[in-house]
gemmi code that builds the backbone of each chain (N, CA, C; Angstrom):
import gemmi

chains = {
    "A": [
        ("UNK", (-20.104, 59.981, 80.256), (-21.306, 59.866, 79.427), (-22.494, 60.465, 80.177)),
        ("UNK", (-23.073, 61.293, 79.721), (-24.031, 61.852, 79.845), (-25.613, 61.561, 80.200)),
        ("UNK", (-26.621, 60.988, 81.417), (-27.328, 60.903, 80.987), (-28.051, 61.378, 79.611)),
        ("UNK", (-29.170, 60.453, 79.005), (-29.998, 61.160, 77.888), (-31.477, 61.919, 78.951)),
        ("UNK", (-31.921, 63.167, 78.427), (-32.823, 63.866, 78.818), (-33.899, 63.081, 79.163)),
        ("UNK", (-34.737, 62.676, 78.051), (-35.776, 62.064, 77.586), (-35.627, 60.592, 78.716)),
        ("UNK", (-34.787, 59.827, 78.596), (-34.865, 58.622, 79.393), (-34.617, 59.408, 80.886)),
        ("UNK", (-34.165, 60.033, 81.598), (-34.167, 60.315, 82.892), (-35.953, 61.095, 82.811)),
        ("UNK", (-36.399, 61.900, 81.732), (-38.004, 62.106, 82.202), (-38.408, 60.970, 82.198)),
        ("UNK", (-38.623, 60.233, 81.442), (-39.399, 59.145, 81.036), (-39.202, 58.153, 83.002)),
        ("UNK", (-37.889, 57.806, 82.973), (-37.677, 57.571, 84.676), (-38.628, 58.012, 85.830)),
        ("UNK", (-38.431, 58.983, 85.394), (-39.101, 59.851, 86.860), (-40.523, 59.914, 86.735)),
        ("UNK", (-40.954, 60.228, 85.331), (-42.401, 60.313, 85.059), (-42.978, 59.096, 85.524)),
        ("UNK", (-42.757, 58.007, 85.017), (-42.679, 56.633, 85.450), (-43.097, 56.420, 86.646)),
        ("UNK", (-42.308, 56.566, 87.396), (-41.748, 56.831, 89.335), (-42.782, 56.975, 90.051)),
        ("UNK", (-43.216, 58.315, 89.281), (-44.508, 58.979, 89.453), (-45.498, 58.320, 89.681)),
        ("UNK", (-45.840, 57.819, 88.492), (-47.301, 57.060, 88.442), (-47.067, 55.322, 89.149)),
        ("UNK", (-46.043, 55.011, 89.763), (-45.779, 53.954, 90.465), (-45.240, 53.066, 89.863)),
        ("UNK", (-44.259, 53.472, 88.483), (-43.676, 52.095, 87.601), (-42.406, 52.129, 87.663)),
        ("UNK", (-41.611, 51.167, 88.022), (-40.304, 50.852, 87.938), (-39.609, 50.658, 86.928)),
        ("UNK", (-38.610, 51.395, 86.317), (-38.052, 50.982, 85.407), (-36.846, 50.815, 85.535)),
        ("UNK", (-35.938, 48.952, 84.804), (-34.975, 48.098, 85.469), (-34.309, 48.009, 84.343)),
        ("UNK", (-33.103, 48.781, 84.067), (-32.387, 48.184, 82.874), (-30.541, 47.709, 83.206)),
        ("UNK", (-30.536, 47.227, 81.921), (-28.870, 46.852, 82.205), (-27.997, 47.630, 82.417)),
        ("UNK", (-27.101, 47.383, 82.975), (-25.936, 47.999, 83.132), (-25.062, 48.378, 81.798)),
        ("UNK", (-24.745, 47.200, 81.588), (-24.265, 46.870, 80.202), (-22.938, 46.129, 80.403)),
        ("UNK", (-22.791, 45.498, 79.694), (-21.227, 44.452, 78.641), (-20.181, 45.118, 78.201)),
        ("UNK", (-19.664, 46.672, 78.724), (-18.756, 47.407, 77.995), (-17.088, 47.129, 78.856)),
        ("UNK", (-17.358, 46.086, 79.854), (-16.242, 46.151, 80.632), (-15.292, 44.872, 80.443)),
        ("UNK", (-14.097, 44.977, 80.348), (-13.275, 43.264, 80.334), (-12.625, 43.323, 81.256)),
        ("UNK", (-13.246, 42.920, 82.428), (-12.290, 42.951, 83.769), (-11.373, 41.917, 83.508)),
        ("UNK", (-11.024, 40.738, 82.636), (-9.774, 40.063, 82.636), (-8.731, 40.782, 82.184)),
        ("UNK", (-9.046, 42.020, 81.593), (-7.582, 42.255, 80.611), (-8.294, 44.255, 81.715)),
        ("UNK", (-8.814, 44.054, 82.906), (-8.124, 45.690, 83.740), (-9.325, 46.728, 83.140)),
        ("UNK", (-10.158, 46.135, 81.693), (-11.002, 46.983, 81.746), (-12.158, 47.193, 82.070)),
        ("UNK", (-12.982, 48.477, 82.821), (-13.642, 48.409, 83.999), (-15.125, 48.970, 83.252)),
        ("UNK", (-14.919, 49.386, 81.907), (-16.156, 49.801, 81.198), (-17.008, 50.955, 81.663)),
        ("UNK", (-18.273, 51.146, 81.509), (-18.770, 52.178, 82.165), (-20.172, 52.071, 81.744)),
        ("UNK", (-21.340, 52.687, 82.909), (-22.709, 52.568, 82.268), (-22.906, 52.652, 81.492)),
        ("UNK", (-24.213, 52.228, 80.583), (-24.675, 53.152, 79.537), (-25.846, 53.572, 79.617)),
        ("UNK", (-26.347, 54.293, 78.140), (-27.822, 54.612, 78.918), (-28.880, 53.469, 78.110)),
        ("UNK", (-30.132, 53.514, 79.173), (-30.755, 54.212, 79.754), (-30.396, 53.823, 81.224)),
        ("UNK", (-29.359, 53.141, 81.430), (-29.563, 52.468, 83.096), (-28.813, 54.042, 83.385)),
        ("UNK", (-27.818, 54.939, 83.017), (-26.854, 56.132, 83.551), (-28.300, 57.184, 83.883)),
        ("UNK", (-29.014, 57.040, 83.493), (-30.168, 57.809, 84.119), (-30.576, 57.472, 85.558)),
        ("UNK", (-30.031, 59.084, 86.749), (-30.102, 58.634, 88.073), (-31.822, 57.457, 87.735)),
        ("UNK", (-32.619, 57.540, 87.198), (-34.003, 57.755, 87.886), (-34.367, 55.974, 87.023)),
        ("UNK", (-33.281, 55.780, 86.540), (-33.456, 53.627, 86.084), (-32.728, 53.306, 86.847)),
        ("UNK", (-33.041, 52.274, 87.325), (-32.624, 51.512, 88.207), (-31.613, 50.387, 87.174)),
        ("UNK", (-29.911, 50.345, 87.343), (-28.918, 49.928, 86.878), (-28.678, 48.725, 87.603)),
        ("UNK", (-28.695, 47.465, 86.780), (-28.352, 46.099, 86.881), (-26.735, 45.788, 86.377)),
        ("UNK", (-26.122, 45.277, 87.505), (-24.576, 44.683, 87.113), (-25.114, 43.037, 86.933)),
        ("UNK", (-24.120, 42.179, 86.517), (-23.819, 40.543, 86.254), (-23.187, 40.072, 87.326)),
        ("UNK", (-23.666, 39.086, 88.087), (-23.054, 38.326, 88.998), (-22.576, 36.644, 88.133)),
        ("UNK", (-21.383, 36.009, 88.325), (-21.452, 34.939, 88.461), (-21.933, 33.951, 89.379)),
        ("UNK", (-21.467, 32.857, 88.883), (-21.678, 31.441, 90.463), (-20.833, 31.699, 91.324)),
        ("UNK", (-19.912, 32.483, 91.537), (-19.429, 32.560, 92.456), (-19.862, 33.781, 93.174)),
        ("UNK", (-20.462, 34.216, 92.709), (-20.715, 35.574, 93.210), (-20.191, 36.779, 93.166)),
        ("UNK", (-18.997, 36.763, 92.118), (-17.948, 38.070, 91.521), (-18.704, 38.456, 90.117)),
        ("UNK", (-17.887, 39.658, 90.394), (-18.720, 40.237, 89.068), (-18.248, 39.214, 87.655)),
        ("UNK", (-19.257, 38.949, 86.930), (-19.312, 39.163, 85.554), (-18.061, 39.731, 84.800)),
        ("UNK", (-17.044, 38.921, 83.567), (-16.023, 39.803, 83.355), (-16.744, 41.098, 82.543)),
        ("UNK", (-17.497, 40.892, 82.120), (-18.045, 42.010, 81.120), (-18.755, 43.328, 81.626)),
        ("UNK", (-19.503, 42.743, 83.063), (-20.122, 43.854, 83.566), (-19.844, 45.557, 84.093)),
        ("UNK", (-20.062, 46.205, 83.764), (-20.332, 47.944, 83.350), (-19.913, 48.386, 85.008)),
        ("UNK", (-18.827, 48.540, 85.049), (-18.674, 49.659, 86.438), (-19.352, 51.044, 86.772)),
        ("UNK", (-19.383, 51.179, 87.725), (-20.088, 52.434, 87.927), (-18.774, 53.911, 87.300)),
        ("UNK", (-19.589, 55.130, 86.691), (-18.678, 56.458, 86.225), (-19.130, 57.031, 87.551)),
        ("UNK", (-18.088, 57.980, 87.385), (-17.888, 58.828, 88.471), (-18.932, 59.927, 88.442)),
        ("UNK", (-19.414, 59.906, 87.318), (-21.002, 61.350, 87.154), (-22.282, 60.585, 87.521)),
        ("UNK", (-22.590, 61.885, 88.062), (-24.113, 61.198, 88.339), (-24.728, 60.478, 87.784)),
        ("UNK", (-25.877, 59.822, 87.989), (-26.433, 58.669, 87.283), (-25.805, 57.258, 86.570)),
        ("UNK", (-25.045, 57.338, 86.734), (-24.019, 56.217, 85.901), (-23.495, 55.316, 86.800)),
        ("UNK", (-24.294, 55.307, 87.789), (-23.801, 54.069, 88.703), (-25.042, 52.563, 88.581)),
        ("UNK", (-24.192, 51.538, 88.877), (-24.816, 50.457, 89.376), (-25.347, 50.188, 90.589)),
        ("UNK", (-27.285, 50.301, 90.318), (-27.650, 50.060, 91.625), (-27.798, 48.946, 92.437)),
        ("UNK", (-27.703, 47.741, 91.807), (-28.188, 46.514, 92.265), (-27.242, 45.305, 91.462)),
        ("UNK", (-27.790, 44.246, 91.711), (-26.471, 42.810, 90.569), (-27.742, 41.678, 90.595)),
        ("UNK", (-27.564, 41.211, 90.061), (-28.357, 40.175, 89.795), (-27.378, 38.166, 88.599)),
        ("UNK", (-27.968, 37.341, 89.161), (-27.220, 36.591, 87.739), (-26.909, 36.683, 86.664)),
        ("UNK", (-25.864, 36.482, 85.844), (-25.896, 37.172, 84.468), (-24.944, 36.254, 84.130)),
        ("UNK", (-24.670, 35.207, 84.173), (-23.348, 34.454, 83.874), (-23.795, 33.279, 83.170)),
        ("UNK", (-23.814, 32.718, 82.051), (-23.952, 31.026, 81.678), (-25.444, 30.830, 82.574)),
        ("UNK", (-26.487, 31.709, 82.104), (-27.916, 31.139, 82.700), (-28.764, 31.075, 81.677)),
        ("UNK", (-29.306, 29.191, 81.920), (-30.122, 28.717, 81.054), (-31.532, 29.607, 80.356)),
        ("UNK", (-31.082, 29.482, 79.090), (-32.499, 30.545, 78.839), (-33.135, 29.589, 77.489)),
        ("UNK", (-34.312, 30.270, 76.903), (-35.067, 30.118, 76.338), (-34.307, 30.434, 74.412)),
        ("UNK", (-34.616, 29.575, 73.759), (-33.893, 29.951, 72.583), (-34.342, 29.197, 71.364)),
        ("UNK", (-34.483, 30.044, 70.100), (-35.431, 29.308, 68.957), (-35.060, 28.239, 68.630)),
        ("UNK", (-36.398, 27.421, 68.332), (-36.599, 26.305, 67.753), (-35.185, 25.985, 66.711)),
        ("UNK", (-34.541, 24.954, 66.390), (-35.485, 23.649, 67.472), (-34.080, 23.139, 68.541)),
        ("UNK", (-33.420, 24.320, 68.854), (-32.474, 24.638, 69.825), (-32.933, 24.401, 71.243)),
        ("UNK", (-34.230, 25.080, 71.237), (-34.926, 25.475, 72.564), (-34.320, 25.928, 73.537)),
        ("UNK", (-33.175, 25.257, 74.307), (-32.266, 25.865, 75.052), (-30.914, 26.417, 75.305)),
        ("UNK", (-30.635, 27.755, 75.778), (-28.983, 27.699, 75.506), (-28.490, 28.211, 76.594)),
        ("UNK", (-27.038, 28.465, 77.351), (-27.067, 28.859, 77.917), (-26.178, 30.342, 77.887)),
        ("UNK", (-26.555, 31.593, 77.917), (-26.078, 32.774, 78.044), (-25.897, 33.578, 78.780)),
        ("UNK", (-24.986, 35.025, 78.336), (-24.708, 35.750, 79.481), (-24.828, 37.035, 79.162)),
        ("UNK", (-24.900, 38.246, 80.191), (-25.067, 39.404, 80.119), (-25.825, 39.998, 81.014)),
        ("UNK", (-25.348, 41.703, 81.403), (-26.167, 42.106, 82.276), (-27.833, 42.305, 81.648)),
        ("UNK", (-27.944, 41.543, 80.200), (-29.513, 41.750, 79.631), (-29.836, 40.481, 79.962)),
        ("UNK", (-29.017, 39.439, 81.275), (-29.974, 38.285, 81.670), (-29.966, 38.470, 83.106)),
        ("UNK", (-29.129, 39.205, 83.585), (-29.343, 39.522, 85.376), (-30.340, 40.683, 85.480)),
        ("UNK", (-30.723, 41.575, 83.911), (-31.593, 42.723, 84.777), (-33.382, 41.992, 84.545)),
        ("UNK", (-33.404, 41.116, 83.585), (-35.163, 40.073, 83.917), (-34.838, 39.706, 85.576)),
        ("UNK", (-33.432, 39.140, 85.882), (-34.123, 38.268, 87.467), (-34.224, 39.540, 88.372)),
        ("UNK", (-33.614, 40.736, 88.247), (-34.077, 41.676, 89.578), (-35.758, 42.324, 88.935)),
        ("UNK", (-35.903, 42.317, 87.447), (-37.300, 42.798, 87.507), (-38.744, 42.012, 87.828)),
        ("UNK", (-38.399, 40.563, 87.905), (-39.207, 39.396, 88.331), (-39.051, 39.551, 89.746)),
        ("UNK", (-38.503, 39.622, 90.233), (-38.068, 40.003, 92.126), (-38.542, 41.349, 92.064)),
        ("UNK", (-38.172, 42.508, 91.671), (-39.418, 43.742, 91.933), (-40.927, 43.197, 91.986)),
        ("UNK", (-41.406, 42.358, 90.647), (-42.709, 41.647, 90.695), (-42.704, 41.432, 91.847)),
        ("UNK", (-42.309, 40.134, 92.574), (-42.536, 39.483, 93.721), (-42.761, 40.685, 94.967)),
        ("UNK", (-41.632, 41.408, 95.079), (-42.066, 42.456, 95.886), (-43.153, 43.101, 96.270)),
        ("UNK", (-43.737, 43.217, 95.005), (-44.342, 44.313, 94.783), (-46.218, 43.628, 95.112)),
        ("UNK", (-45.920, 42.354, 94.831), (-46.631, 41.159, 95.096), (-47.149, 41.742, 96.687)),
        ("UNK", (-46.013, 40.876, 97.331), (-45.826, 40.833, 98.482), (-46.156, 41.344, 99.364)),
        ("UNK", (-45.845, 43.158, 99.276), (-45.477, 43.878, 100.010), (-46.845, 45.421, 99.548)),
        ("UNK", (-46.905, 45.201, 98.241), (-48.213, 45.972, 97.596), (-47.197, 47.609, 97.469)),
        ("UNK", (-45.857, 47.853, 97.361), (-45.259, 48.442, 97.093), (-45.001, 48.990, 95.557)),
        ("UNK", (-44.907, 50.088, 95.455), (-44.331, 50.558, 93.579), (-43.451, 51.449, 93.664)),
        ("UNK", (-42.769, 51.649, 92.417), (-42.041, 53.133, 92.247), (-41.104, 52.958, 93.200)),
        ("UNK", (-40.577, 54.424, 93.555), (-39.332, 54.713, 94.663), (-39.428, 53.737, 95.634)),
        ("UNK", (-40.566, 52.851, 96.250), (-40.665, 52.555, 97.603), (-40.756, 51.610, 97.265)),
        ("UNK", (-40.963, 50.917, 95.926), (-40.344, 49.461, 95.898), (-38.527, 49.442, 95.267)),
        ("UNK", (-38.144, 50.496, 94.806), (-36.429, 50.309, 94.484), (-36.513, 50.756, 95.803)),
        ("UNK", (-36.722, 51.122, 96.557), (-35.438, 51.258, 98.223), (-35.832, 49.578, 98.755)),
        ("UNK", (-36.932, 49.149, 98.525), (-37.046, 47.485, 99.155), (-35.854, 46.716, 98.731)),
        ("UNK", (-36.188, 46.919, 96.948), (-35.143, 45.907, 96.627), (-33.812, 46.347, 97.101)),
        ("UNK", (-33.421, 47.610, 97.574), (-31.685, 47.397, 97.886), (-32.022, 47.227, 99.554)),
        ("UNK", (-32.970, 47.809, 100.018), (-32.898, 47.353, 101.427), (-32.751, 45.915, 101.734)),
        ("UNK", (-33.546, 45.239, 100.750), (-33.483, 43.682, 101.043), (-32.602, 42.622, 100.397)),
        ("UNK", (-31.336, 43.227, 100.116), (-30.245, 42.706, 99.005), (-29.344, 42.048, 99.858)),
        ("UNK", (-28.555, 40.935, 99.697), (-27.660, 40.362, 100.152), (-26.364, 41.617, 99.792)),
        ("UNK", (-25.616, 41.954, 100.957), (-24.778, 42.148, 100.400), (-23.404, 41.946, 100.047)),
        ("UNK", (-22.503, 42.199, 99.414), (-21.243, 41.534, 98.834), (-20.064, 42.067, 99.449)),
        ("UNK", (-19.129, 41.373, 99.556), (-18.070, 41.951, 99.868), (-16.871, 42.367, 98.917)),
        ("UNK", (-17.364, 43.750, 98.158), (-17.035, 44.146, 96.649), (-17.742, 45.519, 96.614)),
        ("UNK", (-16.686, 46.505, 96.056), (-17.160, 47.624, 95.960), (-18.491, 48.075, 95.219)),
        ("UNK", (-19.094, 48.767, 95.648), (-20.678, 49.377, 94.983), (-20.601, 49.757, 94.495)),
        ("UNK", (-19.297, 50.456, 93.406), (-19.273, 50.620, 92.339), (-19.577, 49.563, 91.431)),
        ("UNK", (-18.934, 48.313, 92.139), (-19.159, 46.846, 90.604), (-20.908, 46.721, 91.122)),
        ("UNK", (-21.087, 45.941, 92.617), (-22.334, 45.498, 92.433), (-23.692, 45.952, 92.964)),
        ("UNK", (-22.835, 47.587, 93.459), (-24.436, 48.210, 93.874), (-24.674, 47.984, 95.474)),
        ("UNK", (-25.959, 47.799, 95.734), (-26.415, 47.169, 96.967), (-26.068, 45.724, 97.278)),
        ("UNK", (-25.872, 45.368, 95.806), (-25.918, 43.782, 96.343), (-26.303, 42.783, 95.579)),
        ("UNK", (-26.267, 41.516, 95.700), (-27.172, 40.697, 94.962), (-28.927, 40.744, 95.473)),
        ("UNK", (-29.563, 40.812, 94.657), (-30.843, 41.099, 95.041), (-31.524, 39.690, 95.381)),
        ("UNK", (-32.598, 39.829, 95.901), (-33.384, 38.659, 97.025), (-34.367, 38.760, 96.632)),
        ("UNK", (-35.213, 38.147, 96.280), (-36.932, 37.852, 96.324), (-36.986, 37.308, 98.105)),
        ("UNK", (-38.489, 37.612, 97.930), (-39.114, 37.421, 99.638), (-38.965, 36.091, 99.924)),
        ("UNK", (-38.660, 36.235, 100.785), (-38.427, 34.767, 101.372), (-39.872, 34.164, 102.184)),
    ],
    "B": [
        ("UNK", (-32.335, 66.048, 58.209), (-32.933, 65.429, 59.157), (-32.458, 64.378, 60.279)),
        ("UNK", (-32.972, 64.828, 61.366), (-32.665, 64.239, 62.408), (-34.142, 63.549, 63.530)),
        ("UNK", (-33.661, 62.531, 63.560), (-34.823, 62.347, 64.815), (-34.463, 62.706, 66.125)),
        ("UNK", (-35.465, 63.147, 66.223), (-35.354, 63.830, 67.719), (-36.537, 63.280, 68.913)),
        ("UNK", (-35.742, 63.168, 70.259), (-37.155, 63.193, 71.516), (-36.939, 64.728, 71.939)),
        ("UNK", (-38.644, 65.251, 72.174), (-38.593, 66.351, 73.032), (-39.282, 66.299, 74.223)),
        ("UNK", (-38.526, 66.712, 74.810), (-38.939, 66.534, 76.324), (-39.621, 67.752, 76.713)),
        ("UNK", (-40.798, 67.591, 77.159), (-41.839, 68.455, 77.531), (-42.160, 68.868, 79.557)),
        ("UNK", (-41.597, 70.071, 79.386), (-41.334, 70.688, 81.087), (-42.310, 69.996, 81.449)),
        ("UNK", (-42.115, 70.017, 82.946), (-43.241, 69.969, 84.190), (-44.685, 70.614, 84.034)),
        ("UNK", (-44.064, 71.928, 83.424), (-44.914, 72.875, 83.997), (-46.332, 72.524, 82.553)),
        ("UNK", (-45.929, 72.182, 81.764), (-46.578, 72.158, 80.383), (-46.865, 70.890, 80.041)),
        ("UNK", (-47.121, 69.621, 80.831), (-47.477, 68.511, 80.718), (-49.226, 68.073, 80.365)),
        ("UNK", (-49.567, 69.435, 81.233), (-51.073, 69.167, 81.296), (-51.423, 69.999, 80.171)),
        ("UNK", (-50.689, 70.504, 79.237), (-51.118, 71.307, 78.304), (-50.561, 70.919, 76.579)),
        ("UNK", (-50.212, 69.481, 76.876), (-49.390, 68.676, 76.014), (-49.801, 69.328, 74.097)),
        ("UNK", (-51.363, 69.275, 73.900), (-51.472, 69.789, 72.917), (-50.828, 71.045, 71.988)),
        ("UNK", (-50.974, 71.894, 73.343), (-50.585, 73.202, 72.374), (-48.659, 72.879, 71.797)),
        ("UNK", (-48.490, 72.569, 72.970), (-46.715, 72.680, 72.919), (-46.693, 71.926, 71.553)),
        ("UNK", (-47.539, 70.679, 70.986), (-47.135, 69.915, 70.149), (-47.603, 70.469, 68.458)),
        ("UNK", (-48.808, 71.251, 68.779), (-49.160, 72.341, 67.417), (-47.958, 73.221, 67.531)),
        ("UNK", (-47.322, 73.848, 68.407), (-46.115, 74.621, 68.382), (-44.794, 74.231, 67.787)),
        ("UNK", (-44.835, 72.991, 68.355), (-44.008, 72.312, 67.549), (-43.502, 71.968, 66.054)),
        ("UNK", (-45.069, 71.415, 65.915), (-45.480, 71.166, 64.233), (-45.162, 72.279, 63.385)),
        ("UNK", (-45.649, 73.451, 64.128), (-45.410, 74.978, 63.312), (-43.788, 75.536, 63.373)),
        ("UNK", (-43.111, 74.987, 63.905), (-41.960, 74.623, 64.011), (-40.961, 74.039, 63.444)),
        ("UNK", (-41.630, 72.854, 62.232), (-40.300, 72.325, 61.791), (-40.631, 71.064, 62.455)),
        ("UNK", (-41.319, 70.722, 63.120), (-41.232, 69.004, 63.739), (-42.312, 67.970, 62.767)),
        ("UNK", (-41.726, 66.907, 62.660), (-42.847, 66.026, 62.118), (-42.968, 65.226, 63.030)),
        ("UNK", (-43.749, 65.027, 63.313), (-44.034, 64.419, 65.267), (-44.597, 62.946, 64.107)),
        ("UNK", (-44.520, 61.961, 65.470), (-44.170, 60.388, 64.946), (-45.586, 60.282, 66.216)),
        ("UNK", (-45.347, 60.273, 67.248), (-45.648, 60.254, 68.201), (-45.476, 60.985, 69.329)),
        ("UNK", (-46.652, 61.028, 70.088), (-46.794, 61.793, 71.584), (-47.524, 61.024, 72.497)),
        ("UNK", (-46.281, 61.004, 73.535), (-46.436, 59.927, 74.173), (-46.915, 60.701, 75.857)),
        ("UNK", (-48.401, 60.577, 75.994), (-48.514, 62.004, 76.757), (-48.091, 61.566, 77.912)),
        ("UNK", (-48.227, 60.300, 78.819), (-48.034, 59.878, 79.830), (-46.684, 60.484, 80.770)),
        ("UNK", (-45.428, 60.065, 79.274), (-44.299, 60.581, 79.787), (-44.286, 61.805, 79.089)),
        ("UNK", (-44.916, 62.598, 78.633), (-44.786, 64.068, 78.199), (-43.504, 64.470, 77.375)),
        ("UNK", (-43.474, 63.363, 76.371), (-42.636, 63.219, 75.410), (-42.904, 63.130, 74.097)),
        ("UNK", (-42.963, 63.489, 73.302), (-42.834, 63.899, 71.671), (-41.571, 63.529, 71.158)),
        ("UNK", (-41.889, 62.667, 69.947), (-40.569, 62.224, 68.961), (-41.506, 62.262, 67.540)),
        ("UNK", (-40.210, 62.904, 66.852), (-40.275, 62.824, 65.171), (-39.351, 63.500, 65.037)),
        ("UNK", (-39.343, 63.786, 63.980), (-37.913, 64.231, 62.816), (-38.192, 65.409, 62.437)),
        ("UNK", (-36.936, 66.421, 62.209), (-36.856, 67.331, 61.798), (-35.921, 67.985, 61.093)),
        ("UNK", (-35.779, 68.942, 60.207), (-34.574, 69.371, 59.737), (-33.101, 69.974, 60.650)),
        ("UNK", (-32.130, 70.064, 60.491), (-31.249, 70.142, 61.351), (-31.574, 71.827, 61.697)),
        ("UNK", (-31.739, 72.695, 61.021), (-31.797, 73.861, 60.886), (-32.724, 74.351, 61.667)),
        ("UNK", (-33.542, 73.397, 62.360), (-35.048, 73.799, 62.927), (-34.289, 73.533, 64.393)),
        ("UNK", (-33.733, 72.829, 64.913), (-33.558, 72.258, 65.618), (-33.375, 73.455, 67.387)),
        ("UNK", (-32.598, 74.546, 66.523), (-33.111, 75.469, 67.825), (-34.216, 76.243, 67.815)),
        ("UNK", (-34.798, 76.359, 67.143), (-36.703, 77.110, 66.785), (-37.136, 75.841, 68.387)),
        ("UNK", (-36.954, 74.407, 67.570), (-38.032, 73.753, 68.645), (-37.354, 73.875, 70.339)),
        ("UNK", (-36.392, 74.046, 70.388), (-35.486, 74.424, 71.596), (-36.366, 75.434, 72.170)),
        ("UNK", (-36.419, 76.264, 70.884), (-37.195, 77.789, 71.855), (-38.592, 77.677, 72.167)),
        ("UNK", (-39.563, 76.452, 71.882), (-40.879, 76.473, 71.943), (-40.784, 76.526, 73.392)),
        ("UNK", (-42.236, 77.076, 73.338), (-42.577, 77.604, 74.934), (-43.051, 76.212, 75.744)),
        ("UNK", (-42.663, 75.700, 76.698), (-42.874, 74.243, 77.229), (-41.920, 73.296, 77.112)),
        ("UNK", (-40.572, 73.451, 76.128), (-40.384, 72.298, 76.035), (-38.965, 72.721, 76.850)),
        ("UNK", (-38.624, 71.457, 77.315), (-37.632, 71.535, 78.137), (-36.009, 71.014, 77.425)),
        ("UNK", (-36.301, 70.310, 76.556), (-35.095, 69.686, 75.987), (-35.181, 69.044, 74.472)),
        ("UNK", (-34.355, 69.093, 73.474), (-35.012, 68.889, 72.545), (-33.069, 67.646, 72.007)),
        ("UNK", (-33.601, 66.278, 71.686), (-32.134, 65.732, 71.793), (-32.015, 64.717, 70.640)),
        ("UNK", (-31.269, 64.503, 69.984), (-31.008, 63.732, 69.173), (-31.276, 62.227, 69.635)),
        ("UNK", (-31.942, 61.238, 69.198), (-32.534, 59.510, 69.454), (-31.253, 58.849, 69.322)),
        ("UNK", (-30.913, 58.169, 70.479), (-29.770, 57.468, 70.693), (-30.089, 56.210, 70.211)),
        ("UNK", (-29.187, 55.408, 69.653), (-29.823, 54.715, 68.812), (-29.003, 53.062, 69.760)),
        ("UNK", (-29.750, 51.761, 69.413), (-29.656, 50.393, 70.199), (-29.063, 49.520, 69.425)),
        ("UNK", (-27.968, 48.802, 69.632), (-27.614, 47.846, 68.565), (-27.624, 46.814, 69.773)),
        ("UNK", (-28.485, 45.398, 69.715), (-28.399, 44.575, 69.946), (-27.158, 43.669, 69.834)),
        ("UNK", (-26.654, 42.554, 70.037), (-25.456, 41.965, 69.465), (-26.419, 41.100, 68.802)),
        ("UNK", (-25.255, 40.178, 68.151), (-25.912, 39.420, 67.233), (-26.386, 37.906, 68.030)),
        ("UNK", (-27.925, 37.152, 67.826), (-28.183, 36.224, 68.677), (-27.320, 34.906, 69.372)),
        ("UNK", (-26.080, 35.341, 68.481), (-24.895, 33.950, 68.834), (-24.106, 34.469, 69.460)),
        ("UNK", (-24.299, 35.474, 70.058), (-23.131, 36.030, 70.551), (-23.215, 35.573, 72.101)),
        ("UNK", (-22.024, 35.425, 72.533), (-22.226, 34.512, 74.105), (-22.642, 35.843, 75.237)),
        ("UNK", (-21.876, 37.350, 75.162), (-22.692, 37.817, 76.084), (-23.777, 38.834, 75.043)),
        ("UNK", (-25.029, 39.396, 75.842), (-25.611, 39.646, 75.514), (-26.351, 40.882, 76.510)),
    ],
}
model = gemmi.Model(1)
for chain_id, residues in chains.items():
    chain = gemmi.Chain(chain_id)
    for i, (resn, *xyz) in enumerate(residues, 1):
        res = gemmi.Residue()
        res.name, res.seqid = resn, gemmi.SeqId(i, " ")
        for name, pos in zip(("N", "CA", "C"), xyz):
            atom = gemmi.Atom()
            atom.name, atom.element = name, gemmi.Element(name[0])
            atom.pos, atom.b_iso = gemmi.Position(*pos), 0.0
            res.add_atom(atom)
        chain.add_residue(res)
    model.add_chain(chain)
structure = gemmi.Structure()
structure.add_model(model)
structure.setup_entities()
C-alpha cells in the first residue's frame, strides 16, 4: 500500500512549522488466527508518526497493524490499546475499549507532556519520544521503538 | 466526478493563488485551500483530471481516500 501524496505533504509541511502528527496504526491484523495485517494510511506516510496496541501484558494487541515492507508503512512507536477505560455516551458514561485509535491519544498526550517538558516540537520531539521509550523484547516491526514513556 | 487533493510543489507554495486560478481554469471546483499545507481539494470531472496534473506548480493530483469508522459498539476501534 502506497503512501497517499497529500497526507505525507501535509506530514512534512506540518514537521515544518513544529506540529506532530500521531495516527493509528490500524486493526487490520488477527494475530490469533497468523494474520499480521498491514499499515494504513495516514500512519504509512514515512512523515506520521504510526501507533501499534499494546496489551497488559505488554504483547501486541491481536488486532494491531504490522509493519509492510515499503517505505512508510512501518510502526513507529506502541502505546495501550487493549480493554482501556474510556469515555462513552450518556447514560453509559463508561466503557471499556480497544484499538490502535485508543493507544495513538496516550502517545499524543505524552508528545504533550514532552513537549511541555522539554519545550521540544516536530522531528525533535518524535526522536524524544522513541529515544525515551521503554523498550520491548518483540520485533519493531509489531511495536516500533517501544512502549512510549511520559517524563518521569 | 471525482474528488480530488492536489498537492501543491515546494517550489509554488508561496505562490498558492495563481496555481489555484489555474486550476479553476482547469476543470477544478476547489472546496478548499488549505494554504498552510499547500493543499487544494474539490471535485472534478474525470476527464480533467490530467489537464490539472499538468498545471504548472502542482505536484500531485490524487483521488480522496475515503474513512469508515466502525460502528460505536464495536469492541475494537
Amino acid at each position: 500500500m502506497q503512501a497517499h501524496p497529500p497526507y505525507s505533504a501535509a506530514g512534512a509541511r506540518a514537521l515544518e512549522k513544529g506540529s506532530l502528527i500521531i495516527a493509528a496504526a490500524g486493526n487490520n491484523a488477527d494475530r490469533r488466527s497468523g494474520k499480521p495485517g498491514f499499515v494504513g494510511a495516514p500512519a504509512n506516510s514515512p512523515e506520521i508518526m504510526a501507533v501499534g496496541a499494546l496489551d497488559q501484558q505488554l504483547e501486541m494487541a491481536f488486532f494491531s497493524a504490522r509493519s509492510l515492507p515499503a517505505r512508510g508503512g512501518q510502526v513507529d512507536i506502541a502505546g495501550p490499546g487493549f480493554q482501556v477505560l474510556s469515555s462513552w455516551p450518556m447514560p453509559t458514561r463508561y466503557r471499556s475499549i480497544s484499538g490502535t485509535s485508543m493507544a495513538t491519544p496516550h502517545v499524543a498526550g505524552i508528545a504533550a507532556l514532552w513537549a511541555e517538558e522539554t519545550g521540544r516540537r516536530g522531528l525533535e520531539l518524535w526522536a524524544t519520544l522513541c529515544q525515551e521509550s521503554e523498550r520491548l523484547m518483540m520485533p519493531s516491526v509489531d511495536a516500533g521503538c517501544g512502549l512510549c514513556l511520559a517524563p518521569q | 466526478m471525482t474528488h480530488v487533493s492536489v498537492t501543491v510543489g515546494d517550489g509554488h507554495r508561496d505562490s498558492l493563488d495563481g496555481v489555484v486560478e489555474s486550476l479553476r481554469a482547469s476543470g477544478l471546483e476547489v472546496e478548499q485551500v488549505l494554504g498552510t499545507l499547500g493543499i487544494v481539494t474539490g471535485s472534478a470531472p474525470d476527464d480533467t483530471l490530467d489537464a490539472l496534473r499538468g498545471v504548472e506548480g502542482v505536484a500531485s493530483v490524487d483521488a480522496q481516500l475515503t474513512h469508515q469508522l466502525p460502528p460505536p459498539d464495536a469492541p475494537v476501534q
